[in-house]
N, C-alpha and C positions, 0 to 999 in steps of 0.2 A: 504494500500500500504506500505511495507515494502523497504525502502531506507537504504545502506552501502553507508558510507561516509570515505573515505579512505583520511589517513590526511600526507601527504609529506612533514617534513620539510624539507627544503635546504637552503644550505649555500656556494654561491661561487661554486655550481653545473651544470655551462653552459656547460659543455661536455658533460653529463647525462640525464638533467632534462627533456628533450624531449622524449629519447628514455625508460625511467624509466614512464612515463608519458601516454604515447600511448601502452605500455603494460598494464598497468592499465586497460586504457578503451578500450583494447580488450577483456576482462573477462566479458563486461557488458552481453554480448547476455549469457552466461554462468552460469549469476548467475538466473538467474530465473528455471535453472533443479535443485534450492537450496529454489526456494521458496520467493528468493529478485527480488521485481518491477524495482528498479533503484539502479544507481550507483550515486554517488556525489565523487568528487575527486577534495581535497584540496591540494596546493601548498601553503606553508607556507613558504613566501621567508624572512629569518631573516637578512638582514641586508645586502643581498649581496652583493659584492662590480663589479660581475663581471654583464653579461647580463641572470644571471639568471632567473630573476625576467620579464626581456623582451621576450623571450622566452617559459615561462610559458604563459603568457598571449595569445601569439600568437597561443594557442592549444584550438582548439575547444572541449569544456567536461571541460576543466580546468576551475574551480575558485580557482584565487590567492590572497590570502591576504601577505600585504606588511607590513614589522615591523620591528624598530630597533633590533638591535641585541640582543639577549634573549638567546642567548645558547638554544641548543638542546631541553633540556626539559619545556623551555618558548615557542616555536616553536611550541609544540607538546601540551598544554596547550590550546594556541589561537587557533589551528587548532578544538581542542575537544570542547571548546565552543562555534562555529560558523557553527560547523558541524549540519547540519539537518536532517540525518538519524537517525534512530533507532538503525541501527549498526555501531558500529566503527570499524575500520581497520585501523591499524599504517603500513607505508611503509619507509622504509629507503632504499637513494638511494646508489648502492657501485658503485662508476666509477673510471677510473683511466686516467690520461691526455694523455696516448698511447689507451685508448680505449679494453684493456685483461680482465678487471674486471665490467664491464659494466652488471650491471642486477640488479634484484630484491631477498630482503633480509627482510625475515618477519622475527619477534618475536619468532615467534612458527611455529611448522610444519602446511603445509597449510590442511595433513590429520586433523588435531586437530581444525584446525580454520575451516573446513566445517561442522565438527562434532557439534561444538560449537554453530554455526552461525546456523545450525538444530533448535536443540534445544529451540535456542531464541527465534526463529518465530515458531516453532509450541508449544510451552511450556509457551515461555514469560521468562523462567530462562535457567540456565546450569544445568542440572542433569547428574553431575559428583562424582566420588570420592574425597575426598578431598584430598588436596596435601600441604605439611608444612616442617616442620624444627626439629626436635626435639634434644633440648641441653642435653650432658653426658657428665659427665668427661670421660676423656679418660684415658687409662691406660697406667702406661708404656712401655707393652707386644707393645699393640695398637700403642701407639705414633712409636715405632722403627719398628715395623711390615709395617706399612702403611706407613710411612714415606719413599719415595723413593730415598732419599740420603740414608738413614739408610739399606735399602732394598739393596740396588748397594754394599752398602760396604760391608754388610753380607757374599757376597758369596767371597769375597777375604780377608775377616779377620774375622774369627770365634771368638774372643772377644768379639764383640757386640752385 
């Protein structure tokens, strides 16, 4: 049985954390045209001060763990160590106090996270390309060419 544990930190997200919550676990019946059993969805309430943390609980499919404040990346830490799937899913919630910006915001495109999420269960790995960094000096051609101050000014003073 193949379980996705999708890990929510919040912070001070009572306008949100419901409707960010319940979309979650309407993808459950969805994920098995992918090859996942179950869905597990963490609520990592860091420290809220509002009824964030009251409100998570109150959703059937939620488990919430509760924690002093840890910043983001402690949030997301506890969530990955308490998670019992096999896959993880990071969700972050974007909401806004008038309710315009309300939805859901992954890491990576969701075409790339299904691709992935493939792979894991029927492979055990990601068989991908690799993707990196590669350091060069830059030239000064380079630096003024791509630099887009440098670029803007170009075309209204030919000295540079």
């Amino acid at each position: 049985m193949t379980t996705l544990s999708v890990v929510i930190p919040a912070y001070n997200e009572e306008d949100g954390i419901e409707e960010i919550s319940r979309r979650v676990l309407a993808v459950k019946p969805a994920l098995a045209e992918v090859g996942v059993d179950d869905l597990e969805l963490i609520v990592v309430d860091d420290g809220s001060q509002d009824r964030t943390g009251e409100i998570a609980a109150s959703i059937e499919g939620v488990r919430l763990i509760t924690q002093e404040n840890k910043g983001y990346g402690g949030a997301l830490k506890t969530g990955f160590t308490n998670a019992k799937g096999e896959l993880i899913g990071i969700n972050t919630i974007t909401s806004s106090k008038n309710g315009t910006s309300v939805g859901i915001g992954f890491a990576i495109p969701i075409v790339l996270a299904k691709e992935v999420m493939a792979h894991m269960i029927e492979y055990g790995r990601v068989l991908r390309g690799w993707i990196g960094v590669r350091i060069q000096n830059i030239s000064e051609f380079n630096y003024y060419f791509y630099n887009p101050i440098y670029t803007k000014l170009s075309v209204y003073d030919k000295k540079i």
